[in-house]
N, C-alpha and C positions, 0 to 999 in steps of 0.2 A: 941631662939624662932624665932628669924629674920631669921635663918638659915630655918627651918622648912617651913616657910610661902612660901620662895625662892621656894624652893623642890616644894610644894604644884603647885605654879604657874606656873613652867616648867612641871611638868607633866599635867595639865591640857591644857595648852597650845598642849602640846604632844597627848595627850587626842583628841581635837580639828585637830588636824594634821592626828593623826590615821583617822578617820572618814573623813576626805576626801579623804585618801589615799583609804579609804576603798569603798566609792561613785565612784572616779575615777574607781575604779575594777568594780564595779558595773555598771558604765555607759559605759565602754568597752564588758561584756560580754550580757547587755542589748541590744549596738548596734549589736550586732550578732544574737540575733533573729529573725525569717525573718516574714516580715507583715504578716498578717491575709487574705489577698486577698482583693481586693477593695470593694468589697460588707460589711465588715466587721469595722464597727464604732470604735469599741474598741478590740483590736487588743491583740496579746497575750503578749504584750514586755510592755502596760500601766503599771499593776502593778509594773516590776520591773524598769522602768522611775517614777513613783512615789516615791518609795521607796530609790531610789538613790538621789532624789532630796531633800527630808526630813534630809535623812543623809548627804548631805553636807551642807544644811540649820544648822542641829544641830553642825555639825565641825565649821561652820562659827561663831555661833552663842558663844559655847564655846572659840573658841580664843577671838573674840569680847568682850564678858564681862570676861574676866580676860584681857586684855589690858585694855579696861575701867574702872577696880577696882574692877567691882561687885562682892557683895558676895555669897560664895555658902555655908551657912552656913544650912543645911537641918532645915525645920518646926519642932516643937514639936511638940508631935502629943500626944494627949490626951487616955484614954483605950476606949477598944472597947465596943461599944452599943451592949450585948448580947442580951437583946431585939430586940432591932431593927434590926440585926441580922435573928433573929427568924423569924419573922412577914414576912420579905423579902424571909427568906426560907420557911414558909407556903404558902406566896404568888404566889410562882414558883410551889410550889406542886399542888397546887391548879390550878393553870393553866394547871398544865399538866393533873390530872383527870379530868378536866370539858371541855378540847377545842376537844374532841369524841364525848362527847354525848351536851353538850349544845351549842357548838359552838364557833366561834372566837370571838364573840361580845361581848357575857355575858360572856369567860373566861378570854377575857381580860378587862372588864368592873372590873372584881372582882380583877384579878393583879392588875390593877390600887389601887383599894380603898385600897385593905390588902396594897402595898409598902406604899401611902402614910400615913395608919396608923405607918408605922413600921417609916416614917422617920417624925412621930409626929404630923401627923393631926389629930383633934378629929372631925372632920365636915365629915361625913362618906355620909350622902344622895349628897354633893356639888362634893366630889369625887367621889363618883361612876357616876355623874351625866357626869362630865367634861371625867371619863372614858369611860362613853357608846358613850359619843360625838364623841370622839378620836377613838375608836376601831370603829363606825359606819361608820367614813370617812375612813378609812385604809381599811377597807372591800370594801367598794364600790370602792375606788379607783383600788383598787387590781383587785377588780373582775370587775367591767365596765368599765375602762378607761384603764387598762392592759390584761385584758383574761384573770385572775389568778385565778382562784376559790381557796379558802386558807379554804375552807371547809365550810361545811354544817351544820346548827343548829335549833335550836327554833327558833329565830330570822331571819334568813338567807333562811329558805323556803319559805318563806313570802315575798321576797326582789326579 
């Protein structure tokens, strides 16, 4: 069983090793990219400097908690909420027939309410309430403060 654990700890260590080797690849063909042009804030090479940096964050992060002991024994993880499930996929449907003709406010006022009935709220007027709140600002944000018109509704002809 000591044997086993050994194994476990050099492959993860290995693990750890891969993923920088695999960043450094990553941070060499990201530096080959060529800038965006100075006019240009975020440039076409961001994402993959992001995503090099993550991945040596997590090689790091790997070797580090197996030197330090930590465990990686995975959660238990309980059965799945078919309900909750449900509610969350009606929720989506629902948004997607109602954000044509009613708009982005009141379909996603109603995404809001149906998700958090699905993940067990029974106070239906305080969520729909905190969702009209939330979709009002995202609308207006979108559309006056960015130029984005995210569409047209009952609510939004009026605004």
């Amino acid at each position: 069983m000591k044997r086993a654990a050994h194994i476990r700890e050099r492959e993860r260590i290995l693990l750890g090793l891969g993923l920088l080797a695999l960043a450094g690849i990553l941070a060499w063909q990201a530096a080959l990219i060529p800038a965006g042009g100075e006019y240009a804030r975020v440039g076409p090479s961001v994402a993959p400097w992001l995503v090099t940096a993550l991945l040596a964050l997590l090689g790091i992060a790997f070797i580090g908690a197996e030197l330090l002991g930590r465990d990686f024994t995975p959660p238990v993880h309980g059965k799945a909420d078919r309900p909750a499930l449900l509610w969350v996929a009606g929720a989506l449907l629902l948004n997607m027939a109602l954000i044509e003709s009613a708009g982005f406010i009141i379909a996603t006022t109603v995404l809001f309410a149906v998700t958090a009935r699905g993940f067990g709220s029974l106070r239906p007027i305080r969520d729909a309430s905190v969702g009209f709140i939330l979709a009002f600002s995202a609308y207006l944000a979108f559309d006056r403060l960015l130029g984005y018109r995210i569409g047209g509704g009952l609510i939004e002809q009026f605004l």
